[in-house]
Biopython code that builds the backbone (N, CA, C, O; Angstrom):
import numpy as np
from Bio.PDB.StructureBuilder import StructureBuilder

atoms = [
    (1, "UNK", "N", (0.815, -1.172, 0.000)),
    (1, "UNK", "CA", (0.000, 0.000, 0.000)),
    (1, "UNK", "C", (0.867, 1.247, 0.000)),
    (1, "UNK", "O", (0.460, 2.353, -0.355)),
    (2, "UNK", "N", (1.964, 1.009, 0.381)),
    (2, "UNK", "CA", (3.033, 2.305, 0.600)),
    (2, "UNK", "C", (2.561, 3.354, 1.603)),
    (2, "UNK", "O", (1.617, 3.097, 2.350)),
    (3, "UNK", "N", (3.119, 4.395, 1.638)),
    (3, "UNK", "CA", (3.678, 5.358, 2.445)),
    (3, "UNK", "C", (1.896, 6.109, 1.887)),
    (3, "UNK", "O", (1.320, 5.907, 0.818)),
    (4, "UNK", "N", (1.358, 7.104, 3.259)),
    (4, "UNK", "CA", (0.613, 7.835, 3.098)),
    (4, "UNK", "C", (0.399, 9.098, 2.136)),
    (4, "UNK", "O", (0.145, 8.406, 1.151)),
    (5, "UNK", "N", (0.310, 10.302, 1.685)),
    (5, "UNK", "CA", (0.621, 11.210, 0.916)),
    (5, "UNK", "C", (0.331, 11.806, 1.756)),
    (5, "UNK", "O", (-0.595, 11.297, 2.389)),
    (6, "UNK", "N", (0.913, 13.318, 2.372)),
    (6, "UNK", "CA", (0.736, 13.885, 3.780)),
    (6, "UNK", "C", (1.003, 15.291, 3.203)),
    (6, "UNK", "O", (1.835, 15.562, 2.337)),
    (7, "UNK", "N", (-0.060, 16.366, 3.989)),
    (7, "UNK", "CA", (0.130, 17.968, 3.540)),
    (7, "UNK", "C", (0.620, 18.361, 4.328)),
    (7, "UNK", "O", (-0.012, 18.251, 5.379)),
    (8, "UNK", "N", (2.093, 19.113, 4.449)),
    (8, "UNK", "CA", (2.598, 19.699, 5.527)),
    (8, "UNK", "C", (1.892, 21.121, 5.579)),
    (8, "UNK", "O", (1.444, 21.641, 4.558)),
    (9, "UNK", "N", (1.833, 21.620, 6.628)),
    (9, "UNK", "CA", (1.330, 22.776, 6.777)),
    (9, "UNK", "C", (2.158, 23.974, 7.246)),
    (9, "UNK", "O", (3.261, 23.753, 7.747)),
    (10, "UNK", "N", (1.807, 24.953, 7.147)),
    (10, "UNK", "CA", (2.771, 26.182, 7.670)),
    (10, "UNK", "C", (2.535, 27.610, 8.228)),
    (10, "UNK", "O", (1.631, 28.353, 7.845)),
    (11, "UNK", "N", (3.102, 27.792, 8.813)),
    (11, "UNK", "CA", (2.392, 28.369, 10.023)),
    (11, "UNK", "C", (2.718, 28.469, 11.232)),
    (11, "UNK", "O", (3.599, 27.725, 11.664)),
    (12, "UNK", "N", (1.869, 29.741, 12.366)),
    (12, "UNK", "CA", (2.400, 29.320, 13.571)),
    (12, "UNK", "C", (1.190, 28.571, 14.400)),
    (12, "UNK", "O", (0.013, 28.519, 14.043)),
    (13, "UNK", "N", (1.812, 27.952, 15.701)),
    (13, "UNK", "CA", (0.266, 26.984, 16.178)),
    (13, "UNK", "C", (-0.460, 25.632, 15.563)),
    (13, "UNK", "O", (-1.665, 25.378, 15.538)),
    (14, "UNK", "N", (0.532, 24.926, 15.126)),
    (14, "UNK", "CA", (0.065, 23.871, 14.168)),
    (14, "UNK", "C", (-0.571, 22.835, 14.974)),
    (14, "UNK", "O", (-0.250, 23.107, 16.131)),
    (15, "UNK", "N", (-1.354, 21.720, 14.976)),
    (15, "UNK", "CA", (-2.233, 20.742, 15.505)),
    (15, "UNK", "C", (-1.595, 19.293, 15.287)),
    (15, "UNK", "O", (-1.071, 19.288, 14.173)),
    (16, "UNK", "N", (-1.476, 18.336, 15.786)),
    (16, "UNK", "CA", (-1.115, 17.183, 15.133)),
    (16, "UNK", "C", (-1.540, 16.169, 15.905)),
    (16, "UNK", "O", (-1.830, 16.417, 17.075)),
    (17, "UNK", "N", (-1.639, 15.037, 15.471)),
    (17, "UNK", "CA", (-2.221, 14.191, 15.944)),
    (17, "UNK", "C", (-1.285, 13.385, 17.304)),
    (17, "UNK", "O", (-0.063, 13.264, 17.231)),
    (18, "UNK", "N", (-1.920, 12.995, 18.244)),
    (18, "UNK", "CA", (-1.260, 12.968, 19.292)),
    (18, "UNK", "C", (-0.571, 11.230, 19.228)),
    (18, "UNK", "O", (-0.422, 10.738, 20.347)),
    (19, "UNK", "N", (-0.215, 10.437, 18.179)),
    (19, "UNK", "CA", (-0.311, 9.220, 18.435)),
    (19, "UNK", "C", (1.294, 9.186, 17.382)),
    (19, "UNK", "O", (2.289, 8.470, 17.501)),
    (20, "UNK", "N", (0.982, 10.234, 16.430)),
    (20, "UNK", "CA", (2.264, 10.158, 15.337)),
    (20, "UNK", "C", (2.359, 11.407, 15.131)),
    (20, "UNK", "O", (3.433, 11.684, 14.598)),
    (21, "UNK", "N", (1.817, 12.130, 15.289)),
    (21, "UNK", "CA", (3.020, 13.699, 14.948)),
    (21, "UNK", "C", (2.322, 13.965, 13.559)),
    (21, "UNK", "O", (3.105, 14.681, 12.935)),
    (22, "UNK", "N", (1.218, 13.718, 12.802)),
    (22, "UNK", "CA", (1.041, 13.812, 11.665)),
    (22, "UNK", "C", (0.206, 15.287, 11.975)),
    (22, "UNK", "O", (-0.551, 15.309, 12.945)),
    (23, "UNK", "N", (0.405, 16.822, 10.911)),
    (23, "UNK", "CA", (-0.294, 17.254, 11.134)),
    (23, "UNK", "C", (-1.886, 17.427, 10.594)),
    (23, "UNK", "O", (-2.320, 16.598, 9.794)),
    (24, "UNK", "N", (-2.460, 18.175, 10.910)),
    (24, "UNK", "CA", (-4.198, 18.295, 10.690)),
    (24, "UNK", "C", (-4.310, 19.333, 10.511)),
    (24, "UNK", "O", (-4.562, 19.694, 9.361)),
    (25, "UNK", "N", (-4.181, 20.271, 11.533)),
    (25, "UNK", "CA", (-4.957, 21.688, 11.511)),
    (25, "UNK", "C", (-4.150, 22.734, 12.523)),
    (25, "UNK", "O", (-3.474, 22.516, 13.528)),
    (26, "UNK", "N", (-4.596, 24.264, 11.664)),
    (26, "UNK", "CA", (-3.798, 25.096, 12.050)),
    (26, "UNK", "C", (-4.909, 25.996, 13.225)),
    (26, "UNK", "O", (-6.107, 25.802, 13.433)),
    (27, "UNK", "N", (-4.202, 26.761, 13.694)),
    (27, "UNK", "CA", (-5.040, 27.191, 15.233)),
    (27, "UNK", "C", (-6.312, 28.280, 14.369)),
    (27, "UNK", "O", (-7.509, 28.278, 14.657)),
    (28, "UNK", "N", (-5.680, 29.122, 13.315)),
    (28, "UNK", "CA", (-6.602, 30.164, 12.308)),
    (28, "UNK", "C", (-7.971, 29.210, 12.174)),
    (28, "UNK", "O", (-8.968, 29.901, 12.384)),
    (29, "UNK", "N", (-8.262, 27.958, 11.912)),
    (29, "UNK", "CA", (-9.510, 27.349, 11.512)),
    (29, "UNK", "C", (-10.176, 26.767, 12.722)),
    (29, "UNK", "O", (-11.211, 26.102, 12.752)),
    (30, "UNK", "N", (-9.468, 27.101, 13.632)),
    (30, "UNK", "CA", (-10.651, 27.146, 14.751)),
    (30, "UNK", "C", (-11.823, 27.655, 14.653)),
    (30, "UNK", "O", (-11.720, 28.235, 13.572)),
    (31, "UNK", "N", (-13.023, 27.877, 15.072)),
    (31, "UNK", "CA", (-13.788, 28.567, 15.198)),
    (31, "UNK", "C", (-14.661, 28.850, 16.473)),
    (31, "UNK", "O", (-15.651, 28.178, 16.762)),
    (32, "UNK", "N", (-14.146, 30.025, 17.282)),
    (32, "UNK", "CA", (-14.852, 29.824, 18.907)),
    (32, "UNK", "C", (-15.969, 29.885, 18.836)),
    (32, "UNK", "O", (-16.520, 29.053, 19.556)),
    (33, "UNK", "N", (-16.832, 30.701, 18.106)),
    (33, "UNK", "CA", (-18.249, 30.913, 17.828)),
    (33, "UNK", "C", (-19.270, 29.634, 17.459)),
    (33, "UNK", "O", (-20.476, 29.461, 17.632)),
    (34, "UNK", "N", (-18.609, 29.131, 17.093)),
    (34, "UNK", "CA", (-19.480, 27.871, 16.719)),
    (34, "UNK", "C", (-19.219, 26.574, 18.115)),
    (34, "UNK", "O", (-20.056, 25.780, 18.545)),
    (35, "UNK", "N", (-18.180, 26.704, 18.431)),
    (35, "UNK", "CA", (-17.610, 25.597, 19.505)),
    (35, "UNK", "C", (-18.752, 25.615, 20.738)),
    (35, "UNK", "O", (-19.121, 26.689, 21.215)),
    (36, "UNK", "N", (-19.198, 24.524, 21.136)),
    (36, "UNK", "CA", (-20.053, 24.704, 22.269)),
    (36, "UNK", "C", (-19.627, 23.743, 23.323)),
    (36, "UNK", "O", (-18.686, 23.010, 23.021)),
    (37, "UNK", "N", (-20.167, 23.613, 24.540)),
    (37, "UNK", "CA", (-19.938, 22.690, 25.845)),
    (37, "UNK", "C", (-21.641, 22.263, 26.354)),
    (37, "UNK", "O", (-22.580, 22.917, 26.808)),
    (38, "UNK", "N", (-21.452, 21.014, 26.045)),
    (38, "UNK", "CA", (-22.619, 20.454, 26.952)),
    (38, "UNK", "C", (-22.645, 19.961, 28.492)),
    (38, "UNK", "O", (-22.320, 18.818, 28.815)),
    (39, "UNK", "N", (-23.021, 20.841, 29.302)),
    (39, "UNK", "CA", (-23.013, 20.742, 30.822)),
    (39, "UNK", "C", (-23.697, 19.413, 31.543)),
    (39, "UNK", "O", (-23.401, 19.095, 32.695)),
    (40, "UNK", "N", (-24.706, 18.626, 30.680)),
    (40, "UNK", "CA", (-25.062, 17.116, 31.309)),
    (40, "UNK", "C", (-23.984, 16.322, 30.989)),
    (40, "UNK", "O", (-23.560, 15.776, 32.008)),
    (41, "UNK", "N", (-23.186, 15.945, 29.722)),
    (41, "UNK", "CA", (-21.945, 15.397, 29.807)),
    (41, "UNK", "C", (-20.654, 15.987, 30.504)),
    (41, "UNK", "O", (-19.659, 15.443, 30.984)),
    (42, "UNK", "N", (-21.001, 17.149, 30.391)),
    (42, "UNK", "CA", (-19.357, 18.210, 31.066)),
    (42, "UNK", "C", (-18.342, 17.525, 29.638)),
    (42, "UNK", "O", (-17.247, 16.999, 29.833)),
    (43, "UNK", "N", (-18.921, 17.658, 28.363)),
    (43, "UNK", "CA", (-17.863, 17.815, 27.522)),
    (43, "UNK", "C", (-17.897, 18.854, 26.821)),
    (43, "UNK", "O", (-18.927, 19.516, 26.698)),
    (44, "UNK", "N", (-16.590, 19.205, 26.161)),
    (44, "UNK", "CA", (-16.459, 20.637, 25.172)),
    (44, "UNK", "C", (-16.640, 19.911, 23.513)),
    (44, "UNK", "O", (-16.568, 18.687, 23.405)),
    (45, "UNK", "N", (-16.825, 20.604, 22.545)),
    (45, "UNK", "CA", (-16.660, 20.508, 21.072)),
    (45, "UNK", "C", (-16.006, 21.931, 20.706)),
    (45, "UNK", "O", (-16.328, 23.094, 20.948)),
    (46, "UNK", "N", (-14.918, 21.307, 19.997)),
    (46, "UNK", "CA", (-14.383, 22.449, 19.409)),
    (46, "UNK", "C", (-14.738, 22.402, 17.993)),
    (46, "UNK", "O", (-14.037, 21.487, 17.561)),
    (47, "UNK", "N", (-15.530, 22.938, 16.879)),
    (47, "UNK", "CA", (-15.485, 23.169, 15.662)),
    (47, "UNK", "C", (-14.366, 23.837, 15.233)),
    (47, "UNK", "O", (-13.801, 24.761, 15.818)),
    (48, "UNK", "N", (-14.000, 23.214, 13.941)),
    (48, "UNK", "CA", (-13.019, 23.645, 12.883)),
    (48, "UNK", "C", (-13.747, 23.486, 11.707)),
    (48, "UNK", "O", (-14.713, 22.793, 11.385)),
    (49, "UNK", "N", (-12.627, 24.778, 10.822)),
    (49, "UNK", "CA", (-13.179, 25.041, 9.559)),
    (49, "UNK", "C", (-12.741, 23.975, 8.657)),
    (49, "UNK", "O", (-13.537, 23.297, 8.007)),
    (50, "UNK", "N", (-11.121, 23.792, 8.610)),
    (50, "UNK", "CA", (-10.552, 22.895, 7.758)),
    (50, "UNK", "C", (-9.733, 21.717, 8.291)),
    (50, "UNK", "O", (-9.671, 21.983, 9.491)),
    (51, "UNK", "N", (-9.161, 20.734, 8.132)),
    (51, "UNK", "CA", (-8.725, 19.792, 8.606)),
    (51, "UNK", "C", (-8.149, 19.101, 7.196)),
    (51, "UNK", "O", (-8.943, 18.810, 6.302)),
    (52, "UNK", "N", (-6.160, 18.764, 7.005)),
    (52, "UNK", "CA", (-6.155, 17.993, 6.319)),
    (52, "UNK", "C", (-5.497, 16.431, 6.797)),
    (52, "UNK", "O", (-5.611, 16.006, 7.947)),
    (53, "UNK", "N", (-4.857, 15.748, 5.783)),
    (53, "UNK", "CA", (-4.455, 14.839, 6.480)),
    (53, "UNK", "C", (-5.267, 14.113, 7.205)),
    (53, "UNK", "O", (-5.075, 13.767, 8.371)),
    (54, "UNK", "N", (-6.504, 13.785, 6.299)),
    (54, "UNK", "CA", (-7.550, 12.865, 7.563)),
    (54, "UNK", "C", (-8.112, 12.080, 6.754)),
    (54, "UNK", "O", (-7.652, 12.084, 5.613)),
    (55, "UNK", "N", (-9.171, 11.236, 7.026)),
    (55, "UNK", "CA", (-10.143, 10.110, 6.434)),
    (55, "UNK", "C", (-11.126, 9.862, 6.879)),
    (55, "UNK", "O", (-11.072, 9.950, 8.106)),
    (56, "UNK", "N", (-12.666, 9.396, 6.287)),
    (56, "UNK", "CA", (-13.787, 8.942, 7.149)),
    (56, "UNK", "C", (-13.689, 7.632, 6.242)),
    (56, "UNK", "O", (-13.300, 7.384, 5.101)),
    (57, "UNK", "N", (-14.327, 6.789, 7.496)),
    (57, "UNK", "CA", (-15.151, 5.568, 7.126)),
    (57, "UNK", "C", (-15.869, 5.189, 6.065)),
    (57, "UNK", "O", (-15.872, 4.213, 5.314)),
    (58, "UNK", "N", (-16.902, 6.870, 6.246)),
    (58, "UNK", "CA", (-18.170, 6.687, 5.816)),
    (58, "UNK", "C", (-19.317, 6.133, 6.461)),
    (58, "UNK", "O", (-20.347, 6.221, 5.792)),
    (59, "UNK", "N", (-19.425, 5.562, 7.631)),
    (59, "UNK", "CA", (-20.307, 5.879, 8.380)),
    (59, "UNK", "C", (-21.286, 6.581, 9.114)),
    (59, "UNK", "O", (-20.691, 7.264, 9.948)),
    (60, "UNK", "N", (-22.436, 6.727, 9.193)),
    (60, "UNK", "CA", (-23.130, 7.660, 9.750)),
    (60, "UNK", "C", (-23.023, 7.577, 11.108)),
    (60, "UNK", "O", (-22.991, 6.352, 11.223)),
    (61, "UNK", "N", (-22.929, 8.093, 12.447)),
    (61, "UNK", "CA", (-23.263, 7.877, 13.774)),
    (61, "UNK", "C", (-23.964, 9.458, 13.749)),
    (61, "UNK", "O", (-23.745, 10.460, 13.069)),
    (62, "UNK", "N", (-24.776, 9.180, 14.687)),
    (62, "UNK", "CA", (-25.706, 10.424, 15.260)),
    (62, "UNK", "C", (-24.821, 10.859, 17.003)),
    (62, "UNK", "O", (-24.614, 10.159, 17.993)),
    (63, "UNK", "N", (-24.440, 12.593, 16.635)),
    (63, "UNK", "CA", (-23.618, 12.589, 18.023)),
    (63, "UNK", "C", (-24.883, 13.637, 18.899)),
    (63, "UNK", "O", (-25.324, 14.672, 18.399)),
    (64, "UNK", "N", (-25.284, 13.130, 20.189)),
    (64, "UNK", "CA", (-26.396, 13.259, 20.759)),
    (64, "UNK", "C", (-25.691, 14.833, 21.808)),
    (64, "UNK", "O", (-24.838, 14.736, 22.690)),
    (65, "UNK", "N", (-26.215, 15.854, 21.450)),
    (65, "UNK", "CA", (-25.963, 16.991, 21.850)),
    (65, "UNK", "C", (-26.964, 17.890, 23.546)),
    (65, "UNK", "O", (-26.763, 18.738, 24.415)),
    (66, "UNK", "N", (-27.948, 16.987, 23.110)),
    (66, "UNK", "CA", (-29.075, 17.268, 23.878)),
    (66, "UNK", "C", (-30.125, 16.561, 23.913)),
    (66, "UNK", "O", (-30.361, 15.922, 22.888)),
    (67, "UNK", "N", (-31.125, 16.430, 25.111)),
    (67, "UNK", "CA", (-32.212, 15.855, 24.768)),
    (67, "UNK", "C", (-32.637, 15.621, 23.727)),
    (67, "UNK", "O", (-33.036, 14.464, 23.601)),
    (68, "UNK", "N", (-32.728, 16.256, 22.881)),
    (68, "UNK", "CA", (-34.193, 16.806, 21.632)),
    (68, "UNK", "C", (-32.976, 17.003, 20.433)),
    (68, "UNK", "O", (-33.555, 17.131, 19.354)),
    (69, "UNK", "N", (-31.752, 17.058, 20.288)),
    (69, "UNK", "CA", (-31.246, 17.151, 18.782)),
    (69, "UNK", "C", (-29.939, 16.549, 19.550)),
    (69, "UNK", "O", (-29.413, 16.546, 20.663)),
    (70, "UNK", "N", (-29.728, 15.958, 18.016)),
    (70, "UNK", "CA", (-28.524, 14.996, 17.593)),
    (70, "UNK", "C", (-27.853, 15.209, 16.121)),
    (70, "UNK", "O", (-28.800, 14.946, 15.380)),
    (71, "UNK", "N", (-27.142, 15.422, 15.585)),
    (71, "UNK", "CA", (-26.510, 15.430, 15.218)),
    (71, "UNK", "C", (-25.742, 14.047, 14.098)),
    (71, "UNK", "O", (-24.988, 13.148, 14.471)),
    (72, "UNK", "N", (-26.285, 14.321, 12.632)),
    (72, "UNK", "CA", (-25.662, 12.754, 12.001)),
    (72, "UNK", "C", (-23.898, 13.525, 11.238)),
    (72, "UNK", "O", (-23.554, 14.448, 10.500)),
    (73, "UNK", "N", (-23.221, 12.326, 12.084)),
    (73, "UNK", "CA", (-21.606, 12.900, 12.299)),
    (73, "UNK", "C", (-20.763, 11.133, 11.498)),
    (73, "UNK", "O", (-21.156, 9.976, 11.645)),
    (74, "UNK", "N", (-19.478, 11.702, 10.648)),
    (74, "UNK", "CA", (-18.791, 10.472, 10.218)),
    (74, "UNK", "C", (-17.923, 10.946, 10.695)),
    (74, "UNK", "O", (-17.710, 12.157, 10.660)),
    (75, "UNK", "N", (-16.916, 9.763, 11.490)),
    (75, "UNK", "CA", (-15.903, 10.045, 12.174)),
    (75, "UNK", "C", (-14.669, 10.070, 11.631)),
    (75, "UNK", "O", (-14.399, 8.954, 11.186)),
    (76, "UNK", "N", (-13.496, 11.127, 11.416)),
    (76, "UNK", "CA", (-12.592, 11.352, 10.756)),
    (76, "UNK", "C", (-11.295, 10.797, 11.634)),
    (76, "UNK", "O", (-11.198, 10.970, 12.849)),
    (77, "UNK", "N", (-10.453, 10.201, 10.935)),
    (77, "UNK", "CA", (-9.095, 9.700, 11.569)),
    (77, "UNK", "C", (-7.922, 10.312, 10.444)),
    (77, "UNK", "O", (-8.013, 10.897, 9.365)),
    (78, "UNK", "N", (-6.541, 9.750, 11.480)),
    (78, "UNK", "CA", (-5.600, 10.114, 10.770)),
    (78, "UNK", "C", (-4.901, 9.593, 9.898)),
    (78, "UNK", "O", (-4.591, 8.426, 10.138)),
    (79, "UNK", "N", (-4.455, 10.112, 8.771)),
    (79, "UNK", "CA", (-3.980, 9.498, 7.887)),
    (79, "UNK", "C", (-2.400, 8.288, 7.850)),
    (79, "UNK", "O", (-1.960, 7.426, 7.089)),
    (80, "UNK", "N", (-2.042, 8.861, 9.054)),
    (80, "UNK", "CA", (-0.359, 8.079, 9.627)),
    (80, "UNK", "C", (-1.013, 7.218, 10.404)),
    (80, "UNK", "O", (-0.601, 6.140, 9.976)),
    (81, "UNK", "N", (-1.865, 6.948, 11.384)),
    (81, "UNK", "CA", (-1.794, 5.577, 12.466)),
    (81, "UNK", "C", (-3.454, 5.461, 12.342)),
    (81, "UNK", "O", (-4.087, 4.574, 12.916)),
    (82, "UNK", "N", (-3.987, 6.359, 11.613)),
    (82, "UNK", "CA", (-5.702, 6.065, 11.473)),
    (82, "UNK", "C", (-6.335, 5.844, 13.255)),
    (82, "UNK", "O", (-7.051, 4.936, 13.678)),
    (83, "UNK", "N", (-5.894, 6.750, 13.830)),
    (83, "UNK", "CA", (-6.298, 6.969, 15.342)),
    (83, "UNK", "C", (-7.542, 7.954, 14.970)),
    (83, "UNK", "O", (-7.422, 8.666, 13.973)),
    (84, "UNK", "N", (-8.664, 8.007, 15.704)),
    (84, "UNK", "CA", (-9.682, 8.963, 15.788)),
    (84, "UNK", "C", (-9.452, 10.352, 15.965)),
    (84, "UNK", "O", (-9.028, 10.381, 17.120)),
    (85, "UNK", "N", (-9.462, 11.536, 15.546)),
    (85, "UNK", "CA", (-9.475, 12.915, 15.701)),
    (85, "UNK", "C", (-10.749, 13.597, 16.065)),
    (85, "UNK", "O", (-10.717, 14.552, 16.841)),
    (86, "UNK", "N", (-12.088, 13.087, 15.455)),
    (86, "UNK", "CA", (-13.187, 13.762, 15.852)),
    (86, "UNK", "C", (-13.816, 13.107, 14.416)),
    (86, "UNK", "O", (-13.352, 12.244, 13.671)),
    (87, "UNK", "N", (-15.053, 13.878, 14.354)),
    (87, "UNK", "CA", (-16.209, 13.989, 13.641)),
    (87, "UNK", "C", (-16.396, 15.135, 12.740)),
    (87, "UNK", "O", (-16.078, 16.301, 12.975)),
    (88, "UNK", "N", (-17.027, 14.600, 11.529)),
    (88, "UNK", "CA", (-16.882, 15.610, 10.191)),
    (88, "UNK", "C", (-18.935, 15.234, 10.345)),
    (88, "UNK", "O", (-19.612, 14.223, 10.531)),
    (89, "UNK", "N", (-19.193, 16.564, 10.153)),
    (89, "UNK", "CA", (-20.748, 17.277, 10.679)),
    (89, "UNK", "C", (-21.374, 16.498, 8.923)),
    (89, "UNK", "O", (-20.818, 16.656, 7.836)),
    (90, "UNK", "N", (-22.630, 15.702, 9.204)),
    (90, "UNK", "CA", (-22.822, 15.415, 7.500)),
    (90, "UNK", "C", (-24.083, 16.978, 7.453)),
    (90, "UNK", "O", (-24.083, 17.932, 6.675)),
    (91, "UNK", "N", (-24.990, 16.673, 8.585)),
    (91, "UNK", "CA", (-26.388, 17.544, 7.849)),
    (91, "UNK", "C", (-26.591, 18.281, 9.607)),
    (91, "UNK", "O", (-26.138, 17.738, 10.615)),
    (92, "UNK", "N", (-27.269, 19.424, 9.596)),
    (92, "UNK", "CA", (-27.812, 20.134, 10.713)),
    (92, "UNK", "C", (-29.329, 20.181, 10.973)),
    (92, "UNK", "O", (-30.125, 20.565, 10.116)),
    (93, "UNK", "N", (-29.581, 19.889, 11.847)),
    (93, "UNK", "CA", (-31.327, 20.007, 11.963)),
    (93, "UNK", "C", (-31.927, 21.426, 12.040)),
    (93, "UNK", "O", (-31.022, 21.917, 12.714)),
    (94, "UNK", "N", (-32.439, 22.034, 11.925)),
    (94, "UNK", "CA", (-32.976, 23.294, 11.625)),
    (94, "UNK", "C", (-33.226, 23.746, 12.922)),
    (94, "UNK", "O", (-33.536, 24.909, 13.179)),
    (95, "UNK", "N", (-33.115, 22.965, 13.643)),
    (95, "UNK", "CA", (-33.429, 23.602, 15.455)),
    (95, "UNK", "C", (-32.077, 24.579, 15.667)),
    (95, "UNK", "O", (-32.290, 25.651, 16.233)),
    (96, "UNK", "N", (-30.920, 24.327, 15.317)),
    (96, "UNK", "CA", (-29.432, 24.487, 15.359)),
    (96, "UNK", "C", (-28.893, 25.326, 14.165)),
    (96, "UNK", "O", (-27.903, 26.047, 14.281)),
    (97, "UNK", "N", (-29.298, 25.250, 13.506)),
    (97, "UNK", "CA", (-28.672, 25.688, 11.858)),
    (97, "UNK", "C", (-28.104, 27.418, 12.341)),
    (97, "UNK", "O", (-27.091, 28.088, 12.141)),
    (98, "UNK", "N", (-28.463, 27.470, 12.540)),
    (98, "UNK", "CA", (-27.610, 29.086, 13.092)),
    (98, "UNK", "C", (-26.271, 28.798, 13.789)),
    (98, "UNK", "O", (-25.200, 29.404, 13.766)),
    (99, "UNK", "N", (-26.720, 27.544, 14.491)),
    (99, "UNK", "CA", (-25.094, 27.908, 15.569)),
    (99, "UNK", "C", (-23.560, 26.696, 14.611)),
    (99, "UNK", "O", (-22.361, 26.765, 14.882)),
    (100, "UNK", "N", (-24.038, 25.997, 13.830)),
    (100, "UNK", "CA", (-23.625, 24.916, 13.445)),
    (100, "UNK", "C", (-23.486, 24.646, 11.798)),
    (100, "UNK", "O", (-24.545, 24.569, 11.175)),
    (101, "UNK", "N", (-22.107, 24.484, 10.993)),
    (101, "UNK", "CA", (-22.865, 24.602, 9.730)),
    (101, "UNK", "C", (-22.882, 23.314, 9.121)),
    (101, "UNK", "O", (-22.429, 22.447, 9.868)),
    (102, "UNK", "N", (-23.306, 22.862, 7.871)),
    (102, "UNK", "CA", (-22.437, 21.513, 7.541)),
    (102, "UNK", "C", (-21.022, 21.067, 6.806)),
    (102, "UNK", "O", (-20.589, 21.783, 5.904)),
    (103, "UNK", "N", (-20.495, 20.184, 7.101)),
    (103, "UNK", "CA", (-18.983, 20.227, 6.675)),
    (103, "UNK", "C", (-17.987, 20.371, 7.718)),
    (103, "UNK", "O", (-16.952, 19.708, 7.775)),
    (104, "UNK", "N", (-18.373, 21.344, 8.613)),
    (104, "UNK", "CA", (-17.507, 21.868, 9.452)),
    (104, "UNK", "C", (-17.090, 20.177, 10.526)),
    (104, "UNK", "O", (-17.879, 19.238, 10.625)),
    (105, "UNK", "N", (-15.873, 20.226, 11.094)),
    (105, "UNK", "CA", (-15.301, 19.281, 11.754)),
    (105, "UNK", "C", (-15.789, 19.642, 13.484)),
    (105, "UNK", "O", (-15.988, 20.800, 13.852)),
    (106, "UNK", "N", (-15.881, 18.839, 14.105)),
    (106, "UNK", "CA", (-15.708, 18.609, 15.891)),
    (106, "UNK", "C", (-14.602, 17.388, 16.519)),
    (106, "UNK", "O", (-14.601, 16.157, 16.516)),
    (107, "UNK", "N", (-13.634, 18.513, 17.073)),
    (107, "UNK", "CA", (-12.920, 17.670, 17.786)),
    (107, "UNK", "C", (-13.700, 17.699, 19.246)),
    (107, "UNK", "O", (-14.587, 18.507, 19.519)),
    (108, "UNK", "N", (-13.285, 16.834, 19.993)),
    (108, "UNK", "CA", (-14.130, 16.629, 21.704)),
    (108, "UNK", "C", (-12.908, 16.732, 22.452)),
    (108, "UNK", "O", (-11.874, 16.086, 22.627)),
    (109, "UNK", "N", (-13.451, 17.819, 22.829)),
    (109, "UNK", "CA", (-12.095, 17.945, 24.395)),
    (109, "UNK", "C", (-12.414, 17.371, 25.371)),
    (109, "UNK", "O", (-11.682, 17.381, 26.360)),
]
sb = StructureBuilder()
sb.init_structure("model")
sb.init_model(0)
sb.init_chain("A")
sb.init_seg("    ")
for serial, (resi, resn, name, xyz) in enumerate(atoms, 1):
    if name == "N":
        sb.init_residue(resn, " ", resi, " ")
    sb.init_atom(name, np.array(xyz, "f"), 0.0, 1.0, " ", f" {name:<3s}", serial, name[0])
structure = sb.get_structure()
């Protein structure tokens, strides 16, 4: 299968995956405005704009945000050790569509 094809990136603040050093994403495609914290789990989501160096399955999973909306999410890994990074957003329910767009990535802090 050979060696991966990998985008180096450049820049200051770079992201990489914590298992191989491969990078992903630069700190600029963060997005705080969109990032939220759900207080019944006590977890954070950080949304990002871009992310390279990654892969999905193709699977659908629904990531459950709240009672009443969920979220259908394919989970993105890395391209060097294919370890999990987060979730690539497929569609938004219209309850949310303001705070959330589609495409956009969630890593889970």
């Amino acid at each position: 299968m050979g060696r991966p094809f990998t985008v180096t990136l450049e820049g200051e603040h770079i992201f990489v995956c914590q298992a191989c050093q491969t990078q992903y994403t630069l700190l600029q495609y963060f997005l705080p405005h969109e990032s939220f914290y759900n207080p019944v789990t006590m977890v954070g989501y950080q949304v990002l704009s871009e992310v390279v160096n990654t892969f999905t399955d193709g699977k659908i999973i629904e990531l459950k945000i709240s009672d009443a909306v969920s979220l259908p999410c394919m989970e993105i890994f890395c391209v060097g050790c294919a370890a999990l990074l987060g979730l690539k957003i497929e569609s938004v329910p219209d309850i949310i569509k303001h705070k959330i767009k589609e495409g956009k990535y969630i890593f889970i802090t």
